[in-house]
N, C-alpha and C positions, 0 to 999 in steps of 0.2 A: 504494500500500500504506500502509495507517494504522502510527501508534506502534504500536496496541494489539498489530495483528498481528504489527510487526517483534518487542516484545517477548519473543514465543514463541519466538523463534530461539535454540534448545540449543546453546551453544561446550562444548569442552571443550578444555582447553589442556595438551596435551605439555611440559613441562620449564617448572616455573612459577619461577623462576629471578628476576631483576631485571626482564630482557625481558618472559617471559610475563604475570607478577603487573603490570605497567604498564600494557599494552594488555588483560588481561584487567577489570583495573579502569576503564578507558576504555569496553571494552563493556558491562560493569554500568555502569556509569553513562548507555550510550546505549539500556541497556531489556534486554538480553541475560537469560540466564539462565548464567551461568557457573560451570564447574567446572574443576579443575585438579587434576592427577597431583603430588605434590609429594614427595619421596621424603625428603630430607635434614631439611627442616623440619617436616615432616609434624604432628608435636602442636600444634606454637608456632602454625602457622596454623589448625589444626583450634580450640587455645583461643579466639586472637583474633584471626585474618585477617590480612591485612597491611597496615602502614603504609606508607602510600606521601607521602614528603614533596616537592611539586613548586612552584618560584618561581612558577611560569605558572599550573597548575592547581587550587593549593593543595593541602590536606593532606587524604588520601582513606583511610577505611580500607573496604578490598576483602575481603569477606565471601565465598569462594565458596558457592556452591549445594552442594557437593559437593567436599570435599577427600581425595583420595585414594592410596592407594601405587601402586597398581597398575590399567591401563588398564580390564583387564577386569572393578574394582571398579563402572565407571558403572552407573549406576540410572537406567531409565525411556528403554530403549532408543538407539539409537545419535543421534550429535550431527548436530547442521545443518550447525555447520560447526567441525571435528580441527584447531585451532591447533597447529603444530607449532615449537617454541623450543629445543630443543636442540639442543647446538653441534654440528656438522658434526665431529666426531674417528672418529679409529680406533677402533675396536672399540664403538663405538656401533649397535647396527642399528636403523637406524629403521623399517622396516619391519616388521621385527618386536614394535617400538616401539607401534605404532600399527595392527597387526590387529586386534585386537579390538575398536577403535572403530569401524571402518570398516562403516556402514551401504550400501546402494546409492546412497542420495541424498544421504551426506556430501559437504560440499566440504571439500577438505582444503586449509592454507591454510600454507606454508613460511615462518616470520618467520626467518630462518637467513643469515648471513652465507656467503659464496663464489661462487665462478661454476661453471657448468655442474653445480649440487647435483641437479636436478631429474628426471633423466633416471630412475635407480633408482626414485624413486619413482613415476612416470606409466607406469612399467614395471608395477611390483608390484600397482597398482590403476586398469588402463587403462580401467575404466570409470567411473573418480570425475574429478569436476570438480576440474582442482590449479588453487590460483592460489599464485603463488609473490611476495613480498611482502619490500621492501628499510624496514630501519631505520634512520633518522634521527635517531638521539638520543644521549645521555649521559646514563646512568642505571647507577647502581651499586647492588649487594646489600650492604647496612654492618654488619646483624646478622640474626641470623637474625629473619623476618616483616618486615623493616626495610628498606627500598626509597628511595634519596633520588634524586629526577629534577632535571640540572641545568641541560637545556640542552636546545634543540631538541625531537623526537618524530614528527615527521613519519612518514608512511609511503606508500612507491609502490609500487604491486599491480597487476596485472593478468594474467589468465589466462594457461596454460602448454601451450603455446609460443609461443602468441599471440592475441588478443581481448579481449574483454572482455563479461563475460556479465552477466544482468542481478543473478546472485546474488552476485556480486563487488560492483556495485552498491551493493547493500543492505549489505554488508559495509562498504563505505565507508558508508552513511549511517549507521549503528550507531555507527562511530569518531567519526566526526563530531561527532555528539550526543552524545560521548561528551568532548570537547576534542582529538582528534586530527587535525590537518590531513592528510588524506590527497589523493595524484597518481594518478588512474587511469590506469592505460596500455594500450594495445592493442600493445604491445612493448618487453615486461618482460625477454628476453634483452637487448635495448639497454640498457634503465635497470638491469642486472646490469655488464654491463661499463662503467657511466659508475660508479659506484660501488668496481668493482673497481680502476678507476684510481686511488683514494684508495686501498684498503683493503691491495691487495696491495703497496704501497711502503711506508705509513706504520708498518704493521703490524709487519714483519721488522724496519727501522729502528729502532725502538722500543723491542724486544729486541736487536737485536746490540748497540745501544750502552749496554746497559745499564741500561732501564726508564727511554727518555729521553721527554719530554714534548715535544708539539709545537713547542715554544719553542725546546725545545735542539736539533730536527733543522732547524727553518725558520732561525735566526739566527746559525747557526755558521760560521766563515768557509766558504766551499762548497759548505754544506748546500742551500740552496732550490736550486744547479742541480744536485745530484746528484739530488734527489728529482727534482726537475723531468724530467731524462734516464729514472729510470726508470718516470715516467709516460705518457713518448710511449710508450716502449718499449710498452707495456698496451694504451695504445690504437691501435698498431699492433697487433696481435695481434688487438683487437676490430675493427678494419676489415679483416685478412683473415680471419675469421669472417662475416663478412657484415655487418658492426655497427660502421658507420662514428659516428666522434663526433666533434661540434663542435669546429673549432681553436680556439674560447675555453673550451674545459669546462677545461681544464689551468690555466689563468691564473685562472679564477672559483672551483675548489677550493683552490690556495695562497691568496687573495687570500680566501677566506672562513675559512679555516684559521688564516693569521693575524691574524684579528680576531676570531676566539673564542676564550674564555677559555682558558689554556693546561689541556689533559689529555694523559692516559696514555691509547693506544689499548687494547682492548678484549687483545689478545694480550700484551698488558707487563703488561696486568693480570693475567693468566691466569700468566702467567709468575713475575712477583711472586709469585705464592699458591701455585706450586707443582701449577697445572694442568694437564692436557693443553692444546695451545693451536692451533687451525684453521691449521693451517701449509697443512696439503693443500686445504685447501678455498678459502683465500683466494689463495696465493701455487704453491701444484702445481699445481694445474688451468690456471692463466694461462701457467706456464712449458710444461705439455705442450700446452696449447693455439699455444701458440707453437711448439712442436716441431714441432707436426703439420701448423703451416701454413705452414711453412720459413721462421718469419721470425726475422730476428738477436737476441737478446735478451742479450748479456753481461751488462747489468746486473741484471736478473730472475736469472739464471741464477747467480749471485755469490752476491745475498739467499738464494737456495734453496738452495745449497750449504752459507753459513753455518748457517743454520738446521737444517737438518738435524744439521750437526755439536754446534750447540746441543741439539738433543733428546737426540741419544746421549748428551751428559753426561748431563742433565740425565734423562734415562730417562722422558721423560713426550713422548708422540705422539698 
């Protein structure tokens, strides 16, 4: 397949947020045609698009084709391929998010933190191609249109429940071209739960103590073995799921963890600002997941009880 052709390929991006506006500007820049549903910013990017300031990539400003309030404002029939970037919260529906995009030859494409997200939606549109798609990066929203990328951006995809299809393919060749290193997988449940063994520890941690930064949970007297404790705990759960994972993934995420620059994970941020924050999607679904497949989990089970108690102050779920 030529540039010319990939170029024709119509995205439209659900929740154009830090995440979406990063990788939608990845794919304008790999030839795409992109638009983006933007609710909050809505004029600032309609004036001037978004700045997106990146060490790696340099400094991009992302024009979409089409910036709009609402799904079912698209023009010029349904997309190639329904980027989907909003966060996994309560009272979100994303299905009903994302009807009115939904052509029959959509591929619809999850960029969403959590594990086991996927199931509603292949439910809701069992005849659309999902590929479900894990992010790699540190990238913050600083002002409105305003996007600064600090670190990493990776992204690993591969078709849902499992494969890899040749439209996913193209998908990575567009990011590509686009400055995105992307990992294709033919089992993306697996690379959900190698991820979630970061995401479901570091995340709750982060908040209970306080909007603490990687630094302050890795170098506190007992912090690396407690994290550490509730990381097997995760990836037991993901090997009695079927999804057994490397006994060096554990030692290779601390050990890369603390050699990047010290941040705030993505829920301390959410928490800071006073947002709902993916408690269930990152840290509920791994504990029921654990329920269901009778394995021990005290320390997951601790995180999620905290947590919870944290919402009800805090009244944001």
């Amino acid at each position: 397949m030529t540039a010319a052709t990939e170029a024709k390929k119509r995205v439209l991006i659900i929740g154009a947020g830090a995440i979406g506006s990063f990788y939608g500007a990845a794919l304008q820049a790999g030839g795409a045609d992109v638009a983006v549903v933007c609710r909050s910013e809505l004029e600032v990017v309609r004036e001037q698009g978004y700045e997106i300031d990146s060490d790696s990539l340099g400094k991009r400003c992302f024009r979409p084709s089409q910036t709009l309030r609402e799904v079912s404002d698209y023009q010029g029939g349904p997309p190639d391929y329904l980027v989907v970037c909003v966060k996994v919260v309560d009272g979100t529906d994303r299905v009903a998010l994302m009807g009115n995009a939904v052509g029959p030859d959509t591929v619809i494409v999850l960029i969403e933190n959590g594990i086991e997200i996927e199931a509603e939606i292949a439910q809701a549109f069992s005849r659309n191609e999902l590929i479900s798609a894990l992010a790699f990066v540190q990238v913050s929203r600083i002002a409105p249109g305003k996007v600064k990328h600090f670190a990493f951006g990776g992204l690993s995809f591969g078709n849902y429940p499992s494969g890899l299809s040749d439209r996913a393919r193209q998908l990575g060749k567009l990011l590509e071209r686009g400055g995105i290193a992307c990992t294709l997988t033919e089992d993306v449940i697996t690379a959900r739960w190698k991820k979630c063994v970061w995401n479901a520890v570091f995340n709750p941690i982060s908040v209970l103590g306080g909007v603490l930064d990687t630094g302050h949970i890795l170098h506190a007297e007992g912090g690396e073995a407690f994290v550490r404790r509730a990381m097997e705990e995760v990836a037991a759960v993901a090997a009695a799921t079927g999804h057994p994972l490397s006994d060096s993934l554990i030692g290779k995420l601390l050990d890369g963890t603390r050699d990047a620059p010290l941040y705030k994970t993505s829920m301390a941020l959410d928490f800071e600002n006073g947002r709902p924050m993916e408690v269930e999607a990152i840290l509920g679904n791994a504990v029921r997941a654990g329920r269901r497949e009778n394995v021990d989990i005290p320390v997951l089970e601790s995180l999620y009880a905290l947590m919870k108690m944290v919402q009800l102050k805090s009244g944001k779920h």
